[in-house]
N, C-alpha and C positions, 0 to 999 in steps of 0.2 A: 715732898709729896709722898715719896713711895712709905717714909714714917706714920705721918698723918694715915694714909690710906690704913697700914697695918694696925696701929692702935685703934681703929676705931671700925675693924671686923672684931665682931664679939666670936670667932674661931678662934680667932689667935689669941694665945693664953700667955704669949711673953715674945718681948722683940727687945733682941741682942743689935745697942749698938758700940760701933769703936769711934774713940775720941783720942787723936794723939795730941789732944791742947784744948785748955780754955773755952778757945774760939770755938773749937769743931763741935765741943759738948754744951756750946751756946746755943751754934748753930744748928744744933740736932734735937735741942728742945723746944725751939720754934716752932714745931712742928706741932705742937700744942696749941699755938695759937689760930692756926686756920684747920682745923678737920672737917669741915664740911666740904660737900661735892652737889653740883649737882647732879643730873641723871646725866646727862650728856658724858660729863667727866668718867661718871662711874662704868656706861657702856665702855665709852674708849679704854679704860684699865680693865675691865671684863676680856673685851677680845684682844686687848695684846698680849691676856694670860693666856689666852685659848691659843 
């Protein structure tokens, strides 16, 4: 989620991730498949930046 969320703020200009395998650089591109939120989600990442 917290991927999804950053790629798809147009702030952020690049997101650093680590992969110690395969798996984890699988599992880290997944996050390409669902980026959408709806408001509800986006409030609740909102204030638990805040």
């Amino acid at each position: 989620m917290a991927l999804a969320w950053l790629l798809r703020d147009k702030r952020v200009t690049s997101v650093l991730i680590w992969a110690s395998s395969v798996t984890q650089l699988l599992d880290n591109l997944k996050a390409l498949d669902n980026m959408q939120f709806d408001d509800v989600e986006l409030n609740d990442i909102e204030n638990a930046l805040n």
